[in-house]
PLY file of the C-alpha trace (Angstrom):
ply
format ascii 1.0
element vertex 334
property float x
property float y
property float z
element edge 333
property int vertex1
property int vertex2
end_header
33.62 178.46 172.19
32.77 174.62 172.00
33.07 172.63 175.17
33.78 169.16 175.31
33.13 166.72 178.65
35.63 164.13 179.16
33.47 161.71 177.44
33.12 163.25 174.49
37.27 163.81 174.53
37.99 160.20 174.62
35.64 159.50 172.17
36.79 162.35 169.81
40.28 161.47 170.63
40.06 157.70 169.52
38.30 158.38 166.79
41.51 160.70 165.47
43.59 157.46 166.41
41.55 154.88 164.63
41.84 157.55 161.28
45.47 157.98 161.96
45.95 154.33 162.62
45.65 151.60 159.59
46.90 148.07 158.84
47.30 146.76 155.68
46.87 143.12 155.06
48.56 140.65 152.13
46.28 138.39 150.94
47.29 135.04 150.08
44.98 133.50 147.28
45.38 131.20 143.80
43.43 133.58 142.31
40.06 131.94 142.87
39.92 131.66 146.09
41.36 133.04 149.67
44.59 131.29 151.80
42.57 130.35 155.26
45.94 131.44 156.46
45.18 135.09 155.79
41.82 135.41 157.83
44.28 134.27 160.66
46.28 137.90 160.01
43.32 139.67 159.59
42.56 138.70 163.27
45.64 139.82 163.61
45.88 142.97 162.32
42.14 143.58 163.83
43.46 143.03 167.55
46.32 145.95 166.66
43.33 148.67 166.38
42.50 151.11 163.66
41.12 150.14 159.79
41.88 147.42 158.23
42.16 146.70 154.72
43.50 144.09 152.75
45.22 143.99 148.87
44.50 141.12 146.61
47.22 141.24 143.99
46.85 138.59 140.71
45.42 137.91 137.28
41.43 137.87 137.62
40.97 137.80 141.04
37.56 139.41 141.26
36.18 136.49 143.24
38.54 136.71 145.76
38.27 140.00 146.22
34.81 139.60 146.73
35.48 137.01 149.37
37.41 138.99 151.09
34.89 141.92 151.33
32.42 140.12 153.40
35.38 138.68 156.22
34.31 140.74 159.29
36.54 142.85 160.18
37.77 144.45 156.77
37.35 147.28 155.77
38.78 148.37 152.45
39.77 145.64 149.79
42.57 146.84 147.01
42.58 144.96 144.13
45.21 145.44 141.74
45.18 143.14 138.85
47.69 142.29 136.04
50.32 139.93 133.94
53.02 141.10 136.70
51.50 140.24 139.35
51.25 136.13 138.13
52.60 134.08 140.13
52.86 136.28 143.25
57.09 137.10 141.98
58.21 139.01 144.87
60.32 141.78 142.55
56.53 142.67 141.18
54.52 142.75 143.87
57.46 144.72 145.87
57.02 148.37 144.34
53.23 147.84 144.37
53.01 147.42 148.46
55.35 149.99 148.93
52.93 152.33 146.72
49.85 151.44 148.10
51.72 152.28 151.79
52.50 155.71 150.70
49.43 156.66 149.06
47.40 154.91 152.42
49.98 156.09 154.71
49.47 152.48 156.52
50.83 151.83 159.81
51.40 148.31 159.61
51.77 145.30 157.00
50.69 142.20 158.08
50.45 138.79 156.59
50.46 134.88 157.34
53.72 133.81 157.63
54.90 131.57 154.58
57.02 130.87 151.83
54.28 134.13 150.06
55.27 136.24 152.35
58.32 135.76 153.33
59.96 136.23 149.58
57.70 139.67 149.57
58.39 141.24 153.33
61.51 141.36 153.86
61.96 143.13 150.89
59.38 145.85 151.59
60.85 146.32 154.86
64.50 147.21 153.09
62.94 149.70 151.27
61.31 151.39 154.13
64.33 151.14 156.20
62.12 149.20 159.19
62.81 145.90 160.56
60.49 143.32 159.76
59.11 140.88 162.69
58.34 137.96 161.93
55.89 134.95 162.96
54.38 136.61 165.89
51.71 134.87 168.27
50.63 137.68 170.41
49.31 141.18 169.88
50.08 143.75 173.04
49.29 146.61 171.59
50.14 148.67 168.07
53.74 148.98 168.75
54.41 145.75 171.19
54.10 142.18 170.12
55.07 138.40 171.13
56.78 135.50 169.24
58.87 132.60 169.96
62.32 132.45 169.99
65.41 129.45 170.77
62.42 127.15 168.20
59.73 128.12 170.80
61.50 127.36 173.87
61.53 131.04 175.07
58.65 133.87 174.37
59.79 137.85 173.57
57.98 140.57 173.96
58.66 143.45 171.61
58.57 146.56 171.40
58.91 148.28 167.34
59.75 152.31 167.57
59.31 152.03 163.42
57.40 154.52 161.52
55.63 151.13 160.16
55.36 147.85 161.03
56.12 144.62 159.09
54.74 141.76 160.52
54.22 138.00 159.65
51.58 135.86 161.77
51.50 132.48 163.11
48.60 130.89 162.02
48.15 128.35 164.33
48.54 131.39 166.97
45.11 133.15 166.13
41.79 131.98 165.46
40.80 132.99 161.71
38.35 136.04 160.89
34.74 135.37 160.32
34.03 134.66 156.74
30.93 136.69 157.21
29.21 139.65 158.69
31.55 142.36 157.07
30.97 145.10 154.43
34.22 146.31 152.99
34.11 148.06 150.29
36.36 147.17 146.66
38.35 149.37 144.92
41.09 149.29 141.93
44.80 149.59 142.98
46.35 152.65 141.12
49.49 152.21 139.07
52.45 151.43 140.95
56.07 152.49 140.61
57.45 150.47 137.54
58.57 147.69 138.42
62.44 147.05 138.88
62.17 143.09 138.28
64.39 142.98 135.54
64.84 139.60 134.29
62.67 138.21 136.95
59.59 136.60 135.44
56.94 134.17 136.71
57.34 130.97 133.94
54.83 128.20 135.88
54.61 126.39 139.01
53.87 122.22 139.69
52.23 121.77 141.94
51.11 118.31 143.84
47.68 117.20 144.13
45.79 115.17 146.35
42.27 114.24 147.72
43.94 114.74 151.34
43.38 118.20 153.22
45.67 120.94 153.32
48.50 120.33 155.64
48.22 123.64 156.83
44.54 123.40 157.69
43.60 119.88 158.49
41.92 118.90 161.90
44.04 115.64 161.72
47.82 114.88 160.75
49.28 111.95 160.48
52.95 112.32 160.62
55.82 109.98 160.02
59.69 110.23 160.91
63.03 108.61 160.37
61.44 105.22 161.91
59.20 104.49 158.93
62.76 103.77 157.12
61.68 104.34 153.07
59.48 106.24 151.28
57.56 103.17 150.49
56.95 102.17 153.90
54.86 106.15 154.18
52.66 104.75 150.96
51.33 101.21 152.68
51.78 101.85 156.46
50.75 105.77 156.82
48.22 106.27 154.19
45.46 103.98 154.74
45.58 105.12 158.20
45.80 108.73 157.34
42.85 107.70 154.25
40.44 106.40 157.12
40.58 109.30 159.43
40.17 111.73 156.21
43.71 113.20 157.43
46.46 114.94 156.11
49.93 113.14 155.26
53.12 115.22 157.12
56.72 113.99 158.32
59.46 115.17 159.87
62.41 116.96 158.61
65.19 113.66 159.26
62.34 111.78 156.90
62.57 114.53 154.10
66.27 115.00 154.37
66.68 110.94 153.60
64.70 110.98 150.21
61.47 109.46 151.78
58.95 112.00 150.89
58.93 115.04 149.66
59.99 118.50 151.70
55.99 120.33 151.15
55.14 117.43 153.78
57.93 118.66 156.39
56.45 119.87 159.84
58.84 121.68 162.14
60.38 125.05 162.43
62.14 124.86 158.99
58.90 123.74 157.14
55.34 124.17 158.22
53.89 124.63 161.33
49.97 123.05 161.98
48.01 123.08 165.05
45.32 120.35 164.27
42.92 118.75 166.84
44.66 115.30 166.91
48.52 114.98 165.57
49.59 111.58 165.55
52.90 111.21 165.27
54.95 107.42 163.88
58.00 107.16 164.65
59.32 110.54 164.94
62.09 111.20 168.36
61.00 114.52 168.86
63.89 116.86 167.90
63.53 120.53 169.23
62.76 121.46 165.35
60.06 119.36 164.83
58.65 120.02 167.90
58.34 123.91 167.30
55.88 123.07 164.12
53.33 120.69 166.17
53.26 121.13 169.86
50.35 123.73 169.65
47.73 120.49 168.44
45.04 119.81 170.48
45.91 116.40 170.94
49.12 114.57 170.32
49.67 110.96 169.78
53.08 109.48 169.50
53.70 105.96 168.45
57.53 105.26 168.87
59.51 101.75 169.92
61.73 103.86 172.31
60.08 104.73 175.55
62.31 107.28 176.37
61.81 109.43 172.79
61.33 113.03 173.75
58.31 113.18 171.21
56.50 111.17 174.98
57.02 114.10 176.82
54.90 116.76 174.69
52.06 113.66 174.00
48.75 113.37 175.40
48.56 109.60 174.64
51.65 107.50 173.71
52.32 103.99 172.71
55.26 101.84 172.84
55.47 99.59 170.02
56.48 98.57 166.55
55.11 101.31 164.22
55.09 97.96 161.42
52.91 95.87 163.69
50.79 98.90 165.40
49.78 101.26 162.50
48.23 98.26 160.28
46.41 97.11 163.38
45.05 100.47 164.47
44.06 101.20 161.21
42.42 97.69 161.19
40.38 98.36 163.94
38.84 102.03 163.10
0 1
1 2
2 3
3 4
4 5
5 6
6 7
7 8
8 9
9 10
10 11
11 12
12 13
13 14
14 15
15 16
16 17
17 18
18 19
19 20
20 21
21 22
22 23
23 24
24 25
25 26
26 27
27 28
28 29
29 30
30 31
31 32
32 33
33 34
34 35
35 36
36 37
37 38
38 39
39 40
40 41
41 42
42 43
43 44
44 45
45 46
46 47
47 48
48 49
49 50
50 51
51 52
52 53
53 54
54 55
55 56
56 57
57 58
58 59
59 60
60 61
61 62
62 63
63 64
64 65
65 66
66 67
67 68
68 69
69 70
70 71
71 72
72 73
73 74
74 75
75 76
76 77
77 78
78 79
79 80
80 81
81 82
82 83
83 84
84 85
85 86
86 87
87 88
88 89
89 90
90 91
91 92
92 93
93 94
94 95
95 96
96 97
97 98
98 99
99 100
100 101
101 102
102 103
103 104
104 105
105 106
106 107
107 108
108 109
109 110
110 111
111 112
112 113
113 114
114 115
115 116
116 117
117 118
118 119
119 120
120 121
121 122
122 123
123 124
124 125
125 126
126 127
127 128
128 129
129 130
130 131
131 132
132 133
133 134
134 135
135 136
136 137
137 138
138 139
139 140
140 141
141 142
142 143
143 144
144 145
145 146
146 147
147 148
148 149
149 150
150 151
151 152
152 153
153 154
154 155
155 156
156 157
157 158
158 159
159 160
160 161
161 162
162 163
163 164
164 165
165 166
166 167
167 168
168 169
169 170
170 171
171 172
172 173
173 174
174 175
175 176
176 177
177 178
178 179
179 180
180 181
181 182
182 183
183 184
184 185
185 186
186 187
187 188
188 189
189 190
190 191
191 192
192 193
193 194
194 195
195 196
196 197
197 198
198 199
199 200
200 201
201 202
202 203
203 204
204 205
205 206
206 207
207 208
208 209
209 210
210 211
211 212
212 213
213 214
214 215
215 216
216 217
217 218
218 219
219 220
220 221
221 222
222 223
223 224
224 225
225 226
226 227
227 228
228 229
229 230
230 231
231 232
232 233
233 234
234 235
235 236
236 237
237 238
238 239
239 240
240 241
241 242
242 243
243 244
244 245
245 246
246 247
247 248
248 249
249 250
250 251
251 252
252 253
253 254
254 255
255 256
256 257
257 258
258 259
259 260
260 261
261 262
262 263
263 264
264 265
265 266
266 267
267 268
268 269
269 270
270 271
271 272
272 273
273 274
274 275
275 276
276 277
277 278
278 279
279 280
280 281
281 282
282 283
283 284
284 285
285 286
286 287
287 288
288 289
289 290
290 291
291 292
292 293
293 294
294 295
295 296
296 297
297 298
298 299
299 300
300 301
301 302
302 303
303 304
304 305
305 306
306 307
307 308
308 309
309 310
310 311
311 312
312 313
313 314
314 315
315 316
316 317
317 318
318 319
319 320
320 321
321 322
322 323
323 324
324 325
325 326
326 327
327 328
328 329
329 330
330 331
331 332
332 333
């Protein structure tokens, strides 16, 4: 008869759970290269325990694949590569997560939480019969979790009893993966269930471009609101300032709703949520809503004529003034 000491127990005993245990991660990609957004789930999806491996779903995505292999942390990368899956159409890609799940027997499915995911998640969970949970910022343990609720004016803590977990990540919530240091190893996806997508078909994307950073990953915003009054007023007033601190351009939902720019520059709980080391902020109030997609920046700096905005009371450094008179002198003076 073998005999174990209690050492050796434990040890054999979490080994069984990190075999038994695996998370599955969605990357987000243009088929070139990888969303920063998803190293912030594998971080995730590394603090619930177990493997972790991540699918890369697209037409010639070899490189990101490869990127992905060498993110610390992962420990599998899935490739599965075809015509269907252009375009990330959520009726494709559907069927192919929920095959890779059964044939992995994954615990969890985790990605960044955004417009890619959420048209994909939610529909994987329906077919499992699970409940997805969505944009957490906190990882307990591999059943218990934390996200905001009331637009971040309250924090839950979850527990999920689900056979397997669906989850979305903040990305301002969790510091992304190291792009280095890790050895997973690449495989081919096998085939998937045919698809069910019917008439749904991916037929081409516009898509704006500009020098600027990525909203989503800038160090600096520059944000506008209903007080810049036109859409013109964004072009001369905000963008040489946002052009001299190399920043990205956002605004806040009241700005998009009147016409002034367009809604891919919206910050706030209905549009995207950033977490840069300084946000300055021109003549936005401060609505609850907006205030859900910025208040996690590093620094905040509000520029607003009315002293008693609420946008004051979540700034670091605020200045009471005409935005038309302060912004072209500030930007002056840098």
């Amino acid at each position: 008869m073998l005999s174990l000491g209690a050492k050796s127990v434990r040890a054999f005993s979490s080994s069984l759970l990190a075999r038994s245990q695996s998370t599955l991660v969605l990357a987000e990609h243009n088929n070139e290269t990888l969303n920063p957004a998803t190293l912030t789930a594998i971080t995730a999806a590394a603090q619930v325990g177990g493997e972790v491996h991540c699918l890369v779903a697209g037409t010639s995505c070899g490189a990101v694949a490869k990127e992905l292999s060498a993110v610390a942390g992962v420990g599998k990368v899935v490739v599965a590569e075809g015509p269907e899956y252009t375009g990330g159409v959520a009726e494709h890609l559907t069927p192919l997560l929920l095959s890779i799940q059964k044939s992995g027997n994954y615990t969890h499915i985790i990605a960044a939480a955004s417009a890619y995911s959420r048209s994909v998640l939610p529909r994987v969970a329906a077919q499992l019969d699970v409940s997805p949970i969505s944009d957490i910022v906190g990882v307990k343990d591999k059943d218990t979790f934390v996200r905001t609720i009331y637009a971040g004016n309250a924090i839950m803590t979850l527990k999920a009893t689900d056979p397997v977990k669906i989850l979305t990540v903040r990305t301002t919530a969790f510091e992304p993966a190291a792009t280095e240091g890790g050895s997973g190893v690449v495989e081919t996806a096998s085939a998937s269930e045919p698809s069910t997508a019917g008439k749904a078909e991916f037929v081409g994307q516009e898509l704006s471009k500009s020098d600027r950073p990525s909203l989503s990953s800038a160090s600096i915003v520059v944000s506008g609101g209903r007080g810049m009054k036109s859409g013109d007023n964004f072009a001369s007033i905000l963008e040489p300032l946002a052009d001299k601190l190399g920043a990205a351009m956002g605004a806040s939902r009241a700005a998009v709703d009147a016409g002034m720019v367009p809604n891919d520059m919206q910050i706030g709980q209905t549009g995207k949520i950033v977490a840069p080391d300084l946000y300055i902020a021109v003549g936005i109030s401060g609505a609850i809503q907006h205030l859900a997609g910025m208040k996690d920046s590093k620094l905040i700096v509000s520029i607003n004529k009315d002293a008693e905005a609420p946008i004051f009371q979540v700034s670091d450094f605020g200045l009471v003034a005409d935005l038309f008179k302060a912004i072209p002198e500030i930007t002056e003076k840098i």
